[in-house]
N, C-alpha and C positions, 0 to 999 in steps of 0.2 A: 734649792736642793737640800734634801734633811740629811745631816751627818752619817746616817747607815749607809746612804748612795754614793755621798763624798767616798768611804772606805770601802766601799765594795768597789767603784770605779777605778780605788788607787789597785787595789788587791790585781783586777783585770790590768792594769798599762803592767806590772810588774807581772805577771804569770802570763800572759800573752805576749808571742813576739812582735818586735815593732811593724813589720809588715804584713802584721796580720789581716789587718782589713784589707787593704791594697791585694793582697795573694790570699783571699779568703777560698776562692776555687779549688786551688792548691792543699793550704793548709784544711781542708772541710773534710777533708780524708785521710788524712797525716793520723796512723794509728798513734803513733810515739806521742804527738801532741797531744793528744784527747786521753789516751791514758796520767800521761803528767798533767794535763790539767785537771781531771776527775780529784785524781789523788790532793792536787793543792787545793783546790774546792774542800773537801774534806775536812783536811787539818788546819786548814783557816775557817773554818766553820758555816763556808759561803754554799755547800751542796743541802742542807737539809738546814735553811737556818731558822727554821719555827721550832725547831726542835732544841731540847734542853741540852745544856752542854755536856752531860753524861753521854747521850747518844749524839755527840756529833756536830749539834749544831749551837744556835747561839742566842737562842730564849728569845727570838724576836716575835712578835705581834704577831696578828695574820696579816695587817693592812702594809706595815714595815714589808714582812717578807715576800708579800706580790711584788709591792715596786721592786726589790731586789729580782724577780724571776722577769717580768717587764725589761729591766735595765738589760738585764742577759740575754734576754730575747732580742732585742734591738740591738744590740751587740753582735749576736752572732756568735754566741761563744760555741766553743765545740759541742759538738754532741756525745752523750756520753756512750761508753763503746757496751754498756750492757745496759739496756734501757730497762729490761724486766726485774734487775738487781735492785738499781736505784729506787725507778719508782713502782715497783708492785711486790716484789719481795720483802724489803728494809722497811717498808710501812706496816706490812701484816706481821713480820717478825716485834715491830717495836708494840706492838697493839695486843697477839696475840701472844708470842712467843713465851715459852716460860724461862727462866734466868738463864738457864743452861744453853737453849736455844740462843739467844743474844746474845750471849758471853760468846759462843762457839761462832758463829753467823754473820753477827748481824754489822760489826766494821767491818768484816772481810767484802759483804755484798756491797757496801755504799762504796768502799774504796776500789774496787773491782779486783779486787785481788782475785776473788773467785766469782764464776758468775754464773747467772741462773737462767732456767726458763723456765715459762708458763705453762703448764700443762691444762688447758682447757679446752681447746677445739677439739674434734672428733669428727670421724666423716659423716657421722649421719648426727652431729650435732655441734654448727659450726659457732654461731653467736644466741644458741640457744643452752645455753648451761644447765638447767634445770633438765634437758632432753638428753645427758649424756649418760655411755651405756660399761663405763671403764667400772668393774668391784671392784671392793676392797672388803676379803672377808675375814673376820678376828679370828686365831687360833692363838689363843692363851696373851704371851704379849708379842705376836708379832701379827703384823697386817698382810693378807696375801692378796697381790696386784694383779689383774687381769685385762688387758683390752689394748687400744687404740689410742694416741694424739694425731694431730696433723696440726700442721701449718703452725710449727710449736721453731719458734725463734730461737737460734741460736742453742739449739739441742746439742747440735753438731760440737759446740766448746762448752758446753755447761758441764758445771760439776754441780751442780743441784736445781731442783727443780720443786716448783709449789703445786703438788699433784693433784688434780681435786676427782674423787671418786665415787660409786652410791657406795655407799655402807651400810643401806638399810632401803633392802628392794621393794618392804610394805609401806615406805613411810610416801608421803606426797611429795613429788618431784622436787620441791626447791628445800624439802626437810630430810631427803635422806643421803646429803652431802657430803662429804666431810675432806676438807685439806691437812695432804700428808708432803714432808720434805724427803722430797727422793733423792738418794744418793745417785746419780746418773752415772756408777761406776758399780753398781748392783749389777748381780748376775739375772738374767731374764730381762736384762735392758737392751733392744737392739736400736738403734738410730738410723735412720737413711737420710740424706740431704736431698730435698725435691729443687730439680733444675727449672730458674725463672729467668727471663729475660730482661728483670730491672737491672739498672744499673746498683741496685743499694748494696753496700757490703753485708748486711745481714744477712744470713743464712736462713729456708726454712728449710722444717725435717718432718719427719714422721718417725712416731717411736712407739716403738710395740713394746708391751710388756705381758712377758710371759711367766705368772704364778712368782711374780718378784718379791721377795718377803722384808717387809719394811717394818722396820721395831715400833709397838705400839707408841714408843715416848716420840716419838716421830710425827706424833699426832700433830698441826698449828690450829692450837682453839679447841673446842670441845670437840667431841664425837656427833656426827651429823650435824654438824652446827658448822659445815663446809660454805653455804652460802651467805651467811653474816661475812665470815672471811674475807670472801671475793669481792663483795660489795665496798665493802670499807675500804680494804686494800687497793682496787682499781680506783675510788675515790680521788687518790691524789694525782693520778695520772688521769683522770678526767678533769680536776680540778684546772690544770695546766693544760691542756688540750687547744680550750681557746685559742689562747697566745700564740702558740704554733701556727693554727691555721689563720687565724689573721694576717699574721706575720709575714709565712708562706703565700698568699694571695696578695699582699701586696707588691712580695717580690716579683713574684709571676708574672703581673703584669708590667713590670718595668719595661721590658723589653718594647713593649706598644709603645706606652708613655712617652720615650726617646724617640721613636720613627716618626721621624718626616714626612712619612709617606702615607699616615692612620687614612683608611678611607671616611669618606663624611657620614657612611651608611652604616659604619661602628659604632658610633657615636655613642647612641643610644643604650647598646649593647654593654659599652665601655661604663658608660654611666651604671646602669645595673649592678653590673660586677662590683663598679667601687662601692654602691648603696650597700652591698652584701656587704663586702669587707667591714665599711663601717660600723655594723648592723650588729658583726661579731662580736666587735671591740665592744660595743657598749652594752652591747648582753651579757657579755662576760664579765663586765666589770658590776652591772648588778650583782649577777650571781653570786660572785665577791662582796659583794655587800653584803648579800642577802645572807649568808654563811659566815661573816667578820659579828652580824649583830644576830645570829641564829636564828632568823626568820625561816620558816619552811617555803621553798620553792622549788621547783623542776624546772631548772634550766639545761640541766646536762644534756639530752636526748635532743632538744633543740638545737644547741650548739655543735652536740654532735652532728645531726643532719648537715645543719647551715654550711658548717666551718667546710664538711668534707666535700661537699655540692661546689662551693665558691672555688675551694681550691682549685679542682677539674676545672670551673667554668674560668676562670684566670688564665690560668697558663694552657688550654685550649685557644682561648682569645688569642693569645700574644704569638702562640705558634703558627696559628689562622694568618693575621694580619700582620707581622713583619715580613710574609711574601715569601720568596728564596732562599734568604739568609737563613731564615730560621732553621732549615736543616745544617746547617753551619756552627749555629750557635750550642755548641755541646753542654755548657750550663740548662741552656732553656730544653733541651733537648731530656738530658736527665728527670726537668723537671715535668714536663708532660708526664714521662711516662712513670715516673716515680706517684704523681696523684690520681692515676689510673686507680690503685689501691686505696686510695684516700676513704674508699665510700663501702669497703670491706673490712678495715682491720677496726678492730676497737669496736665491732660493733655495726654491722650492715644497716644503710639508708634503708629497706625495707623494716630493720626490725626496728630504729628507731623509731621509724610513723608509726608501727604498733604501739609501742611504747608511749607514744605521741596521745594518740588516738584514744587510749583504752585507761591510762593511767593519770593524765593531763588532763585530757578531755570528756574522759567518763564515758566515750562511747561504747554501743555494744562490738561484740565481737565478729557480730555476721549482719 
């Protein structure tokens, strides 16, 4: 075990309490906990720790700070209560942001004091970005906001948001882009909370904006230069995606693994799923590779597929074949229907096989 894991694992028995594992059911929703522990991740340098100690974190490697995200992931440590802060906000703020932007921003997002959402979806442009139909047109220095979000996380509590808008209706779809930080307490901002049947405490919304006038310095990144933004920015939160669903699919299937009673005609089926699961792990730990020694690779779109596919086909299995109980079991329950969305957010199993197919594979389009 190399010394950054010895201290990170000390940092976890101290900032977690002693029954956390044992009552992890319990505590996996314990707002109070996941806030105090966001914050102590923070200020011990354990939430962002490839980053330089200026913003945060604690100058570690890439290869150091996976195992550190690895170790946490197997841990089970809380999740953080504003996931778009951490990872899609805090990275394009430290990448693009300019002084003012960071000084004002960008601790408040990682420690969650304040928190954000994404403004990217649209109804008639859900995981196709380059297809969205929200302006944003200049009048001197301030940006005027027009249009639609949907299915935009945790709108309902954010006080800011990384907007992304066309700003330039002649230029080619993925060049006339541009990300703007909405104050989500602007006038012309309206929010609705759209009612779903998960269990997850996240909230979605839809948020209209009507002629919302947002200050040019308000810009993250150049003008029309909105999808460099997005790309980089979700980067880190694709980079980490794997883990998750590896993670999550093993657990998934615990529930089988323990029954006495696995039929002999699953077997086969069972097998699969674990091939999958493993399949994750070590794809992902290339792609880790392949980005620690800057080799070019497309693994994301894969992983994305694989990860979201296994997840469904896991905790499918296990609800299948534990029989009775399984409506019983409110863990395994949660989780079925929690990975029902697995194979929509972040990016639709259809669009990654495009992706797959056109980008990876060179295929034509028809």
């Amino acid at each position: 075990m190399s010394e950054v894991i010895e201290q990170y694992r000390h940092f976890l028995s101290e900032a977690l309490p002693r029954d956390y594992d044992d009552c992890y059911d319990r505590y996996r929703h314990d707002h109070v906990l996941r806030r105090d522990f966001q914050i102590a991740e923070f200020e011990n340098g354990w939430l962002v720790p490839e980053w330089n100690s200026d913003h945060g974190g604690r100058d570690l490697n890439a290869a150091d700070a996976l195992d550190v995200r690895l170790t946490g992931a197997q841990r089970r440590i809380p999740r953080h209560l504003n996931i778009q802060g951490v990872g899609v906000a805090a990275p394009a703020l430290r990448q693009y942001g300019t002084d003012d932007q960071q000084r004002r921003l960008l601790r408040s997002a990682l420690r969650g004091d304040e928190w954000w959402a994404l403004g990217m979806s649209e109804p008639e442009a859900g995981s196709d970005l380059a297809s969205l139909r929200t302006t944003g047109t200049l009048h001197g220095d301030t940006i005027v906001v027009t249009g639609q979000k949907i299915w935009t996380t945790q709108a309902d509590e954010s006080r800011w948001c990384t907007l992304y808008v066309r700003t330039d209706r002649t230029a080619p779809p993925h060049r006339g882009i541009s990300c703007l930080i909405l104050d989500m307490t602007s006038p012309g901002v309206t929010v609705r909370p759209i009612p779903t049947s998960s269990p997850a405490i996240e909230s979605f919304c839809e948020v209209f904006l009507d002629a919302v006038e947002i200050p040019a310095t308000a810009l993250l990144g150049q003008l029309n230069a909105g999808w460099q933004v997005a790309m980089s920015s979700l980067q880190h939160e694709r980079d980490m995606i794997w883990i998750n669903t590896w993670l999550e699919s093993r657990r998934a299937l615990e529930p089988a693994l323990r029954s006495p009673d696995l039929p002999e005609h699953s077997l086969a089926e069972l097998g699969k799923v674990l091939a999958d699961t493993a399949a994750i792990r070590y794809t992902g730990l290339r792609a880790a590779a392949h980005r620690i020694t800057s080799t070019s690779a497309r693994f994301e779109p894969i992983l994305k597929l694989v990860g979201s596919e296994t997840v469904q086909h896991a905790a499918r299995f296990s609800f299948e074949t534990t029989g009775p109980t399984s409506a019983d079991n409110t863990p395994l329950v949660n989780e079925m229907m929690e990975s029902l969305a697995a194979t929509i957010y972040g990016g639709t199993s259809e669009v990654q096989r495009n992706i797959i197919a056109e980008r990876i594979l060179g295929l034509p389009k028809s």
